[in-house]
C-alpha positions as CSV (number, residue, x, y, z in Angstrom):
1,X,2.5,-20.6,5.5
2,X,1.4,-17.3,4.9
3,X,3.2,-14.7,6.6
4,X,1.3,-11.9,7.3
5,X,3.0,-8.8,9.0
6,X,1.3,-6.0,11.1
7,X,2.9,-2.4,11.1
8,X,3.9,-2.9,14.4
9,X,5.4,-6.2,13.7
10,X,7.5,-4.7,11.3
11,X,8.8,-1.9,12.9
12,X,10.2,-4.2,15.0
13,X,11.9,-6.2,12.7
14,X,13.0,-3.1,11.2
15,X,15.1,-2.6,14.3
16,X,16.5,-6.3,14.7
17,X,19.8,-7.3,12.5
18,X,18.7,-9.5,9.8
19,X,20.9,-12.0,8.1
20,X,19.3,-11.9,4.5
21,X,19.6,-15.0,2.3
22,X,18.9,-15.9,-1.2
23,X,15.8,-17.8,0.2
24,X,14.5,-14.6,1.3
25,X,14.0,-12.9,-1.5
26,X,10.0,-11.6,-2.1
27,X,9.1,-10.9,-5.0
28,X,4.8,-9.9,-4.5
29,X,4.0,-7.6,-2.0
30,X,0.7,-6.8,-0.9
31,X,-0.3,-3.7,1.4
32,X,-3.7,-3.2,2.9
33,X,-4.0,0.2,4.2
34,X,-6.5,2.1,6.5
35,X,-4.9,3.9,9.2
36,X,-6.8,7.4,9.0
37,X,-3.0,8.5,10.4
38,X,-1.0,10.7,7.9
39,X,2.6,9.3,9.1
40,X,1.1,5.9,8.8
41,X,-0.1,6.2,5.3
42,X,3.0,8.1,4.5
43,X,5.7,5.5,6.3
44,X,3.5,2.8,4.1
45,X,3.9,4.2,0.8
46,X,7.4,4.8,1.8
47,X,7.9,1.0,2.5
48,X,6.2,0.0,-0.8
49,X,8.8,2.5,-3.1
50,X,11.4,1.1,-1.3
51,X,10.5,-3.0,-1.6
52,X,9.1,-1.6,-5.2
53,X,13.5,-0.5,-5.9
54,X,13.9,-3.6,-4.8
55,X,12.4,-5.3,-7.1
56,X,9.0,-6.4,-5.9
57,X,5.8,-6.1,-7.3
58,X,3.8,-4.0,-5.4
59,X,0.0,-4.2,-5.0
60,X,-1.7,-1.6,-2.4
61,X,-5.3,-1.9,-1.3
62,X,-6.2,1.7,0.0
63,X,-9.7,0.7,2.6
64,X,-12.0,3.3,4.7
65,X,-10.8,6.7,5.1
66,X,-6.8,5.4,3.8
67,X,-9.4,5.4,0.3
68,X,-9.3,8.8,0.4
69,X,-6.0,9.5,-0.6
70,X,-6.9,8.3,-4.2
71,X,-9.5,11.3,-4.1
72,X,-9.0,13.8,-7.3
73,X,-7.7,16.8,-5.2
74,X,-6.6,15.5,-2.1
75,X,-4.3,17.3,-0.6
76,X,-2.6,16.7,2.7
77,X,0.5,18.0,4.3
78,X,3.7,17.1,3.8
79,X,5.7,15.0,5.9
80,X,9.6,15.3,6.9
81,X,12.2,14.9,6.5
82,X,11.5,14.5,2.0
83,X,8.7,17.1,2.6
84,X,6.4,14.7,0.0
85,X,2.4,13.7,0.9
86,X,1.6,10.1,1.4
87,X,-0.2,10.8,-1.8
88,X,2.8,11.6,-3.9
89,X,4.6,8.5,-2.7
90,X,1.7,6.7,-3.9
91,X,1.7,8.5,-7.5
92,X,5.5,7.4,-7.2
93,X,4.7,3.9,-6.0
94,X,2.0,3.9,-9.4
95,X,4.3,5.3,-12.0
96,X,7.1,2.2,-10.7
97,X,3.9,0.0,-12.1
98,X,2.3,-0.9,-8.5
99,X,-1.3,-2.0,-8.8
100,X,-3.6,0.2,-6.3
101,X,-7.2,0.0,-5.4
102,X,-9.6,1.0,-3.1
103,X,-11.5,-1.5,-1.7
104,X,-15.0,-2.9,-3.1
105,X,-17.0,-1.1,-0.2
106,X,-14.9,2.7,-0.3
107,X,-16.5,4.1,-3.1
108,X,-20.0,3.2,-2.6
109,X,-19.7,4.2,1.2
110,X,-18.6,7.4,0.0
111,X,-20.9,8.2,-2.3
112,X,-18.9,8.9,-5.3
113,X,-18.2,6.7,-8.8
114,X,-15.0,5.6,-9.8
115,X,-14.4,8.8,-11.6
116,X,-13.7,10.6,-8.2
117,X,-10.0,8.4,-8.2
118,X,-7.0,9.2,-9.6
119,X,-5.0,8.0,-12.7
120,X,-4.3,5.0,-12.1
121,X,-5.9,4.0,-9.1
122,X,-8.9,1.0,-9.7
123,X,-11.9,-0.3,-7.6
124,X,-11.1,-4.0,-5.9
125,X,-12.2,-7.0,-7.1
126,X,-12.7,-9.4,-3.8
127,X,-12.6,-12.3,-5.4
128,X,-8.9,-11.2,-7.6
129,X,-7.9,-9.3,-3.6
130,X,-8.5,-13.0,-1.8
131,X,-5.9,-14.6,-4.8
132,X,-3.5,-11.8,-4.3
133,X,-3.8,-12.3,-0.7
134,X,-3.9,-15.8,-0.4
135,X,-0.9,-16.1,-3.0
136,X,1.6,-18.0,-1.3
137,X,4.9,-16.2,-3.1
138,X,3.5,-12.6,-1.4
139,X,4.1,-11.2,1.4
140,X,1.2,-9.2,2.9
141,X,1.6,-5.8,4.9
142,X,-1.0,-4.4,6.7
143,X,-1.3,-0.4,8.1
């Protein structure tokens, strides 16, 4: 079964002792994000460097205004106690080799081209989003 884990979901497990096991080792990770909150999209990019060290792949779906932080230029304020943007830990989480998009319906909404993104951030394909998704060796994090 799929497991599919909400923000607050895992903040609680974050807080619950754990006995790890070979079995439990994930090795796709997939996060959705579209909180419009900056500790959110900070504490998820945080989350995907450190599964990324971990060794997982790392895929991130940026969707509504969460899209904007692969804006050329975007610039928002640094969060304690590292004193790095949500956008920074992204550029981090993209030079490990994590795969991140905006959704298929960000960049039209917003009325720019695909040139308004960063290095290294893409447009989604739905149809390759449902596999990744879908994929039953991933683990799926949403914010």
């Amino acid at each position: 079964m799929k497991k599919v884990i909400s923000s607050a979901v895992m903040a609680a497990s974050l807080m619950a002792p754990v006995a790890a096991s070979a079995d439990d080792t994930v090795d796709k990770v997939v996060i959705t994000l579209t909180s419009a909150e900056q500790q959110t999209r900070g504490m998820a990019m945080v989350l995907g460097n450190a599964m990324q060290a971990k060794g997982a792949q790392v895929s991130v779906l940026l969707c509504d205004s969460a899209g904007d932080m692969a804006l050329k230029g975007q610039k928002s304020a640094p969060l304690k106690p590292k004193n790095v943007t949500p956008e920074q830990l992204m550029q981090k989480l993209i030079s490990g080799g994590a795969k991140v998009d905006v959704c298929a319906l960000y960049l039209p909404n917003k009325g720019v081209g695909i040139d308004a993104l960063i290095e290294g951030v893409g447009a989604a394909n739905p149809a390759e989003m449902a596999d990744a998704l879908m994929n039953e060796e991933a683990r799926v994090f949403n914010f």
